[in-house]
N, C-alpha and C positions, 0 to 999 in steps of 0.2 A: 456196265458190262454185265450179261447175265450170267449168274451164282453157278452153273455149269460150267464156265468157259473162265472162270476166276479160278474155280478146283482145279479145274484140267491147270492151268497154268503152274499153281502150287507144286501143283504136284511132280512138275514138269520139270518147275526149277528146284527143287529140294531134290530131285533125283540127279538132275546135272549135275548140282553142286557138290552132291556127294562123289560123284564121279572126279570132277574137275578139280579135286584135291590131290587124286593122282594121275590125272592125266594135264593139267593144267589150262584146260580152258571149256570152257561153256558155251560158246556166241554163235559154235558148226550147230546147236541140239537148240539152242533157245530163239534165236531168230527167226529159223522157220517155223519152230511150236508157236511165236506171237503169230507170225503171218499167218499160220494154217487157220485161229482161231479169230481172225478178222481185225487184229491191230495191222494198222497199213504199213508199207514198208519200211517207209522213212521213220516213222515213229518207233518201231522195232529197233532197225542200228541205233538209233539216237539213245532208243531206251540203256543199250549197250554201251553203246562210246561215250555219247555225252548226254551232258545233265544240264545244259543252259540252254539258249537261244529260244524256251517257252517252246520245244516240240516236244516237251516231255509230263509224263503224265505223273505226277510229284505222288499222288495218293498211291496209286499201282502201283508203281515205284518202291515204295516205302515195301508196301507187303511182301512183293517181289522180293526185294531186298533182305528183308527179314527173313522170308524163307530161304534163301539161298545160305546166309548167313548161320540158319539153322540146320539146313544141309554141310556145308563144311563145315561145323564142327564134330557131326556124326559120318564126314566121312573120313576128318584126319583120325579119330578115333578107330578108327574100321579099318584103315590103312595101316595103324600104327601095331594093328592084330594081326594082321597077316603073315602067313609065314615065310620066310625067304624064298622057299622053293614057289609058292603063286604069286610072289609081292613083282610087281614089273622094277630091269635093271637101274631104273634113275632112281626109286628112294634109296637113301641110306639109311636102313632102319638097323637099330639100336640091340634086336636081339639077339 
């Protein structure tokens, strides 16, 4: 995959995932960002849903993984700063 189109993804899903901390999912922003960037359809949901059957791209994967990983934990963080009056009605935050 070319070094553009790996960033663009990073980038894609660390912004999701910061997202998808309070909004609770990823798959509406990341699905069509793999397809726009030339992973095919199937291997996109797959990349999502499942992780057997060898449609899956284990190395991507992994980075992907890791960046999203590293996105929710700066977005529970960011979440957990927010102030009641912007925080949307389903967190129950603490302050």
């Amino acid at each position: 995959m070319p070094t553009g189109k790996l960033v663009t993804l990073i980038l894609i899903f660390f912004l999701t995932s910061v997202v998808s901390v309070v909004t609770g999912s990823t798959s509406l922003i990341t699905v069509p960002v793999m397809i726009a960037v030339g992973i095919e359809p199937h291997v996109a949901v797959a990349m999502v849903i499942f992780a057997w059957h060898g449609v899956v791209d284990y190395k991507l994967g992994l980075v992907l993984g890791l960046t999203m990983f590293l996105g929710a934990l700066v977005g529970g963080y960011v979440s957990m700063r927010l102030p009641r009056s912007v925080a949307p009605s389903h967190l129950h935050l603490s302050q």
